[in-house]
N, C-alpha and C positions, 0 to 999 in steps of 0.2 A: 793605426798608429796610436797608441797611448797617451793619456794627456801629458804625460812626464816631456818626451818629448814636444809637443805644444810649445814647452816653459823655459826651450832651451835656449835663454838670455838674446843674444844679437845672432843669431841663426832663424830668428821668427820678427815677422813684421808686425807692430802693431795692428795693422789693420787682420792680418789673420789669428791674433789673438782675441780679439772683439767678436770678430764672428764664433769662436770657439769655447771662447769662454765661458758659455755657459754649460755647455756639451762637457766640459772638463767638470765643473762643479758637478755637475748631477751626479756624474760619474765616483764620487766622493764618495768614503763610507763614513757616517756622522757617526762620532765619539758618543758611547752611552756610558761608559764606565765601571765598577763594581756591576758583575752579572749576580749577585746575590740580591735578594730582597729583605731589606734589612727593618726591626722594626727597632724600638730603643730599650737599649740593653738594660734586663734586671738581675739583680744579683743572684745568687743560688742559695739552697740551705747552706744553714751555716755548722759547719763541722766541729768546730772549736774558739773557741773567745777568749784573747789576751787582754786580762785587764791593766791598762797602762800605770809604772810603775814610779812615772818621771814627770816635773811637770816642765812647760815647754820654756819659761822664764824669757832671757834676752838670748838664746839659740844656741846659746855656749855651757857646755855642762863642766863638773868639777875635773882634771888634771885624773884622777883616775878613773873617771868613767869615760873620758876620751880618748885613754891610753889604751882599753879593753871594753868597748864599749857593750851592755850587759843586756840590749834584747837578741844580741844576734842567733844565739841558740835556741833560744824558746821559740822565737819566731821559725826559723829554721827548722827546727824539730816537731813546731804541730803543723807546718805546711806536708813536710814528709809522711809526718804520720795520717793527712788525709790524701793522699795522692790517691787518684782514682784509674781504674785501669780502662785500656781504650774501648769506646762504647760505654761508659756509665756516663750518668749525668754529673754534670761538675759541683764541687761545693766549695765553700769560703771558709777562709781564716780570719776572724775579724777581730781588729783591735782596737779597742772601746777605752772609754773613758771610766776613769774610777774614781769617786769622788774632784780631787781638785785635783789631779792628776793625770795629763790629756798626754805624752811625747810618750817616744818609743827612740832609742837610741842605736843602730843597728851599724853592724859591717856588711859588707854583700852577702845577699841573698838571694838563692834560684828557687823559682818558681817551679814546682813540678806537673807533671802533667796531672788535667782536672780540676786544678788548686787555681781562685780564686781570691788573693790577698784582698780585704775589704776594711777600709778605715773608717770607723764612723764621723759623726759632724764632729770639730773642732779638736779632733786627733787630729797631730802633726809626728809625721815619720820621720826622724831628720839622721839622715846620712851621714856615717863617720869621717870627721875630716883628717884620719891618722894614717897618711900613706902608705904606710905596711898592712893596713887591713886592707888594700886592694893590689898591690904588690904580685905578679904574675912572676916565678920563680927562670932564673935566667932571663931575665928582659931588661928593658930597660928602666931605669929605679922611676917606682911609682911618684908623682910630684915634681918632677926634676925638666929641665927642657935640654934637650935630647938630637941629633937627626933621627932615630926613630922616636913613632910614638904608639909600642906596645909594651908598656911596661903595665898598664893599670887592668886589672879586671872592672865591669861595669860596676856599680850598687846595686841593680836588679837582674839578675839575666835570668829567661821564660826557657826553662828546659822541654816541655814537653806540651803536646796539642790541648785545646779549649782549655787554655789557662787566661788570667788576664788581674787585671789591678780596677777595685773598684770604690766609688766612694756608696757605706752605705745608705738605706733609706735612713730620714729622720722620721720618727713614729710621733713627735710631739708636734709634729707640721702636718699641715692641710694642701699640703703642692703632694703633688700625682707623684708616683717611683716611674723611673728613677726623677728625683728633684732635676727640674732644669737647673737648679744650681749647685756645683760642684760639691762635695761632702768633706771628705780628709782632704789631708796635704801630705804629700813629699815636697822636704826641703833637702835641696842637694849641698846646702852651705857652701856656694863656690863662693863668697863674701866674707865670710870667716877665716881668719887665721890658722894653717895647718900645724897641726900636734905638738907643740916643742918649737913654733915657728913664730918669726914675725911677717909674713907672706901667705896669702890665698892663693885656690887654685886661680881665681881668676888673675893674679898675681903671675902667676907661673906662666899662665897662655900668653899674659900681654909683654913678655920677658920674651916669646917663644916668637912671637908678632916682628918686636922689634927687632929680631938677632935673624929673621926667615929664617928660623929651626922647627922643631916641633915638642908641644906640649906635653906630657904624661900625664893625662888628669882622665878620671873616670867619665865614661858615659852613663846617664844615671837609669836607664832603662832600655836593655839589650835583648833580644830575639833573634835569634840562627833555626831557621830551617824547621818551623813550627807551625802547626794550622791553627785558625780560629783563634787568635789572643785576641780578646776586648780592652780597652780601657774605657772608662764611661765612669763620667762623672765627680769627677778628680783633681785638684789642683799641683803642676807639677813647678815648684819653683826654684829659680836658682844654681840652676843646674851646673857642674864645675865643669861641664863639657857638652852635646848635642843631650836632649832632654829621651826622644826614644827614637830608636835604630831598629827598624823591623827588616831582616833579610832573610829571603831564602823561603818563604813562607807562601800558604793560598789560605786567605783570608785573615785581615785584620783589620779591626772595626775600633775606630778612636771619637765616640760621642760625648760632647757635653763636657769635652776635657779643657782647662786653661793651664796654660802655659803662662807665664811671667818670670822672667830674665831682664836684666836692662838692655837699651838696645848698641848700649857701648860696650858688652863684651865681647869674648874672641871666642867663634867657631860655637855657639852656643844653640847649635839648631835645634827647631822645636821639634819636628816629625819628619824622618829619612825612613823614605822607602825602597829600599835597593834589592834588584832582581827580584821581585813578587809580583802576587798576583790577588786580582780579588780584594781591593783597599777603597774601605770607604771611611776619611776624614771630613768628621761634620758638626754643627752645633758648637765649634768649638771656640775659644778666642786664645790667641796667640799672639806670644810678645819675645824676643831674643835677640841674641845680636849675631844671628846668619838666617840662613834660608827659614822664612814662617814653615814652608814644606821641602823639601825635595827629593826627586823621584829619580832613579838612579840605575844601572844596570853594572856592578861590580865584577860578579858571579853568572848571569844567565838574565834571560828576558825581563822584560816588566809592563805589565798588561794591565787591561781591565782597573784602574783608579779613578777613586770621585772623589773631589775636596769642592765642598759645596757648605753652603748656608753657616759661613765660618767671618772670623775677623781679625784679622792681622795689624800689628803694631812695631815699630819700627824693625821689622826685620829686612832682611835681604829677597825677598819676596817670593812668589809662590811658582817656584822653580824645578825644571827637568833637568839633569847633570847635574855636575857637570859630567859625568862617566855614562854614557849611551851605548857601549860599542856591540852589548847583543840587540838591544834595541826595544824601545819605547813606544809602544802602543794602545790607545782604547784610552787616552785621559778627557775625563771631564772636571773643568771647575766652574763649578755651579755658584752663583747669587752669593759670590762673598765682597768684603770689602777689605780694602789696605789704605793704609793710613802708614807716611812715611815714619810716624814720629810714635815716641811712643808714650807711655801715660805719665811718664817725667820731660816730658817735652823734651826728651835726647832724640835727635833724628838720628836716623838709618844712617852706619859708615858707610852704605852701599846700599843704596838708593833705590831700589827698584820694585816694580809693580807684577807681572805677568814676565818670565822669564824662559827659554830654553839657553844654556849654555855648555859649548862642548867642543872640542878642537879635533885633530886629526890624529893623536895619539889614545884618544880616547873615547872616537864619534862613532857612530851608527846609525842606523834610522829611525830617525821618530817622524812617525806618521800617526794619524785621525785621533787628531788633537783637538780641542773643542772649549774654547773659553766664552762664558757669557754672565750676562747680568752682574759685572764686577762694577765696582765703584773707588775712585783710588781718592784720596785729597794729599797734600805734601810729600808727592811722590816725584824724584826728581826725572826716570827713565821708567814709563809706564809701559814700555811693551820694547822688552829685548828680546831678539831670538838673531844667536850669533855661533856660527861653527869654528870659531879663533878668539875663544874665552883662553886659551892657556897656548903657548907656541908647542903645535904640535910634530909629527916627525912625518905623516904623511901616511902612517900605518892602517888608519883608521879611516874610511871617509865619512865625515858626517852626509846626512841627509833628510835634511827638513821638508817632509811634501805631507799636502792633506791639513793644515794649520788650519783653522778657521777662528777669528775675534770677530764675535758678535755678542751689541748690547754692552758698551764700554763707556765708561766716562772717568773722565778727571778732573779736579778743579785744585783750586792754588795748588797751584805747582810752582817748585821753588823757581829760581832766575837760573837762565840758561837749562833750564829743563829740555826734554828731546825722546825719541825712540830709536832703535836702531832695526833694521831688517836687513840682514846678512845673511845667502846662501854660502855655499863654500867654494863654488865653481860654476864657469856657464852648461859644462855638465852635469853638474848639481846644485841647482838654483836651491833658493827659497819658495814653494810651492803655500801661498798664501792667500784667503780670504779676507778681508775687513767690511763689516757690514754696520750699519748703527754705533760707529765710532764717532763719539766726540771728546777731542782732547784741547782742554787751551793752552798745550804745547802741543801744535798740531806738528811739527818741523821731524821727521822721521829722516834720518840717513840707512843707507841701503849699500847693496852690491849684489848682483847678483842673483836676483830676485825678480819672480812674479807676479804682481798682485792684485787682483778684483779686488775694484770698489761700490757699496753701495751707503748711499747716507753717510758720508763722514767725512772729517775737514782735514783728515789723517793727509800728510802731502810725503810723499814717499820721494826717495831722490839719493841719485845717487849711478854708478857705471854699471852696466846693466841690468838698472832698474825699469821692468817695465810692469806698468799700469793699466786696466784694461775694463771697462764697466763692466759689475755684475748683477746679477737679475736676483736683488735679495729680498727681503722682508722685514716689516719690524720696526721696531724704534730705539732712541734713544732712551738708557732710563734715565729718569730725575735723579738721583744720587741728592737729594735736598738734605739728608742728616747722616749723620756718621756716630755709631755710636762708641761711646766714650767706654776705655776697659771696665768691665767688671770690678767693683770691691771686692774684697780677699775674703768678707766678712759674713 
C-alpha cells in the first residue's frame, strides 16, 4: 500500500501512523531543483553601444519626448540588427553613459534571439509612461481599469532563445564580473503621472483593487516560450505591474538581480514563473507589493525550480499558485530570508512567509517540495499551504503530498500571528514533514492533514489533523540578523 494511503485523515489510527511513519518518509523523493549547473552569469561581447542621449533628472522628461519617446528605435533597431541565429554565441547591446548624460527613454522593446540588452553602472532605462505606446490593437485600452486586463503589451518582451537583460561590468571597480552589486536600472515609473494625466499606473491598479475590476498596466519584463533568458545583475524598479513573467520556457536564470516596488502596491510581483522548467532564482533581493516569487502552472507543467540564497521584503511571500492544475514539481528554496515589512517600514497587505495557494478550480498536484534554511522576522502567517485560497468549483483537485519545512525560524511576529495546514480532503490530505522548526507563533490550524514532527514547537490542530513523530535530523538556524535592503547606489 503507498504512503498516500497511510495519510488518509480519520481512516488511520494514530498509533499506525507512528509506526509508519518513517517508512512513508524515506519513501520520499527530496526536491533538488534547477537540474542545471549554474555558475554566475557574464555578459557577452558586445555588438554595438548606445550612447545615452538624456539625462535621468527627477524621472519626468519634457511633454514631447514623453508623447513619442526617442530611444525606442535606436534601441530596437541595433538589438535587431545583432540578433544571432541559433547555435552562435550571444552578444550584447549596451547602453552607456556619455558624458553627463546617463537615461534612455524607451516604448516596448523585444528582445531577439542572442541579444543581450546591457546597461552600464548608473544608466537608467525608464519606461514610457504614454498608454498608447503599450496599447495592444482591439483590446482593452491600455491604462484604463477594465473586467479584462489585456489591453497593454509588456515594456520588454524576450522573443527568442539565450537572450537576457544584463547590468554591465564596471572597469573602474576592483569587485570580480559580474559585480555582486547590480549595474543599470530599469525604472518602470508606475509612480509617475501617465502622459496628459493626473493618475499613475499605480493609480490605475488601486482604482482596479477597490472597484474588484482589473488593471491595464504593463508588465515590465515578458518571456513566452523561450530557453536560457538570464537576468543577472540588474536593478528592476517600480514596476507599473508584475516586474518579470517567465512562461512556457527550459531554463531561466535571475542572479544578483533587485527588485524594489513599495510594498503597498497592487499585484506588483517581483519574479512569476509559470508552466517552466529548469528555474534558478538567486543572489537576489526583492521588494513589491505581491508574491517575492511565484511558481505557477497556467499552460502546462512546472518543474525543476531553485530560489535560494535570496531576500525578500514586504512582499506576499515565496509562493506556489495560485494556478497548479498541470502541476508542480522538484521545488527547492534554499537559505533565504523574508522579512514582512519592507525598507519604508510599509508591511506586507498579505502577510506571508513560505506559501502554497490553490483551490479546486485551479489545483493539481504539487509534490517534492523542499523548504530550508529560511529565516522570517515581521511575518504575520509564516507557513501557508491551503487548497481553498480562491472558491473553487470542484473541477480541479488539489493535492499537496511530499511537502517537507526544514530548518525554519521566525521571530517578531506581528500579534495574532499563526500558520495554516490545509489538505483538501480526507482523500487528499496535506502530506507534510516539519523538522527543525521554530516559530514564536508556534499556533498552526489545519484540516485535513498529515504531519511528522521532529524538533519544532510548530503545534498543528485542527479536524483531521493528525500528527505523528518523525525520525529527522538537524537543527534550528540562529536567524540572529536580517539584512537590511540594499542602497540603490
Amino acid at each position: 500500500m503507498p504512503c498516500k494511503n497511510y495519510w488518509t485523515g480519520r481512516l488511520v489510527a494514530f498509533v499506525v501512523l507512528t509506526a509508519l511513519g518513517a517508512n512513508c518518509a524515506s519513501a520520499q523523493t527530496p526536491a533538488t531543483g534547477d537540474s542545471r549547473r549554474l555558475v554566475p552569469p557574464q555578459p557577452p561581447s558586445i555588438c554595438k553601444t548606445l550612447p545615452a542621449q538624456l539625462q535621468s533628472g527627477p524621472r519626468v522628461f519634457s511633454s514631447r519626448l514623453e508623447h513619442n519617446p526617442p530611444d525606442t528605435t535606436r534601441i530596437q533597431s541595433a538589438m535587431n540588427a545583432c540578433t544571432q541565429a541559433p547555435g552562435r554565441p550571444s552578444v550584447a547591446v549596451l547602453l552607456s553613459p556619455s558624458g553627463l548624460n546617463n537615461a534612455f527613454l524607451s516604448g516596448p522593446l523585444v528582445i531577439p534571439s542572442g541579444v543581450v540588452l546591457l546597461l552600464a553602472r548608473n544608466v537608467t532605462l525608464f519606461a514610457s509612461n504614454n498608454p498608447s505606446s503599450y496599447q495592444i490593437s482591439s483590446k482593452s485600452p491600455c491604462g484604463t481599469v477594465e473586467t479584462t486586463d489585456d489591453g497593454c503589451a509588456p515594456f520588454i518582451a524576450v522573443a527568442g532563445d539565450n537572450a537576457g537583460i544584463m547590468g554591465a561590468p564596471d572597469t573602474e571597480s576592483a569587485e570580480p564580473t559580474p559585480s555582486p552589486r547590480p549595474l543599470g536600472t530599469i525604472d518602470g515609473r508606475g509612480d509617475v503621472n501617465l502622459y496628459g494625466q493626473s493618475i499613475s499606473w499605480w493609480d490605475v491598479s488601486t482604482a482596479a483593487y477597490s472597484a474588484h475590476l482589473k488593471q491595464n498596466n504593463p508588465r515590465m519584463i515578458e518571456a513566452h516560450n523561450v530557453n536560457n533568458f538570464t537576468l543577472a545583475s540588474i536593478r528592476l524598479i517600480n514596476a507599473p505591474l508584475s516586474h518579470v513573467y517567465f512562461e512556457g520556457g527550459d531554463g531561466f536564470t535571475a542572479w544578483g538581480v533587485r527588485i524594489k516596488t513599495p510594498a503597498n502596491t497592487h499585484n506588483t510581483d517581483g519574479i512569476d514563473s509559470d508552466s517552466a522548467t529548469n528555474i534558478t532564482i538567486t543572489h537576489c533581493d526583492i521588494q513589491d507589493g505581491d508574491d517575492g516569487v511565484a511558481i505557477k502552472t497556467n499552460s502546462g507543467t512546472t518543474s525543476n525550480i531553485t530560489v535560494a540564497n535570496s531576500n525578500f521584503y514586504g512582499t506576499h511571500g515565496i509562493s506556489i499558485g495560485s494556478q497548479t492544475q498541470y502541476g508542480v514539481s522538484n521545488v527547492l528554496v534554499s537559505n533565504n530570508t523574508i522579512s514582512g515589512m519592507d525598507s519604508s517600514g510599509i508591511l506586507s497587505s498579505d502577510n506571508n512567509g513560505i506559501r502554497i495557494k490553490t483551490d479546486s478550480s485551479s489545483g493539481g498536484p504539487v509534490t517534492q517540495v523542499l523548504y530550508t534554511g529560511i529565516c522570517m522576522t515581521n511575518v504575520k502567517h509564516a507557513i501557508v499551504f491551503t487548497p481553498f485560497y480562491s472558491k473553487g468549483n470542484n473541477s480541479t483537485i488539489p493535492d499537496l503530498t511530499n511537502i517537507v519545512v526544514n530548518s525554519v525560524k521566525s521571530v517578531n511576529s506581528p500579534p495574532g500571528a499563526s500558520s495554516l495546514l490545509e489538505g483538501y480532503s480526507a482523500m487528499d490530505p496535506l502530506g507534510l514533514i516539519v523538522e527543525n522548526v521554530q516559530l514564536d507563533a508556534p499556533l498552526a490550524n489545519g484540516q485535513y492533514a498529515t504531519i511528522g514532527l521532529f524538533n519544532t514547537n510548530l503545534n498543528p490542530a485542527g479536524f483531521d489533523v493528525i500528527t505523528y513523530p518523525y525520525s529527522g535530523a538537524g537543527s534550528v538556524p540562529a536567524c540572529s540578523q536580517f539584512p537590511v535592503y540594499p542602497p540603490l547606489e
